[in-house]
C-alpha angles and dihedrals in degrees: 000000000000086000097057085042094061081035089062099032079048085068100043084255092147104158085043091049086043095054095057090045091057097035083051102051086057096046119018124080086220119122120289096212093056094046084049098047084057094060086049079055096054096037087048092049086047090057092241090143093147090050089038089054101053091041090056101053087041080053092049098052094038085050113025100150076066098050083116098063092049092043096088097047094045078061103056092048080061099057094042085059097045103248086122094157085056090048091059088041076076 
């Protein structure tokens, strides 16, 4: 599953990635962190970064024994934001 979803974020194919994601979180044993971290992908290459940023911290604190693998992405809307000095603190 988390293979089709970067295939199709891969091809800029955000509302069909979206929908697995979605379709997946109801119905795959995967985990739950990776196929979120996807949606933080697509919100980020959509240039959501406001909505990416809040989704992020709400992700952190439902999954914290997860904050690594958002860590990176957290980052990156950082940057995207220009707190760059507050992107390397993490």
């Amino acid at each position: 599953m988390v293979y089709e979803i970067k295939k199709a974020i891969g091809l800029k194919q955000y509302d069909l990635a979206i929908k697995m994601i979605e379709g997946g979180l109801a119905s795959s044993a995967e985990d739950i962190a990776k196929i979120e971290s996807l949606r933080l992908e697509i919100m980020i290459r959509k240039g959501e970064i406001e909505e990416a940023s809040r989704y992020v911290e709400n992700l952190k604190n439902k999954y914290p024994e997860s904050i690594a693998i958002f860590a990176n992405q957290q980052a990156r809307i950082l940057n995207l934001k220009n707190k760059y000095p507050e992107s390397i603190a993490i």
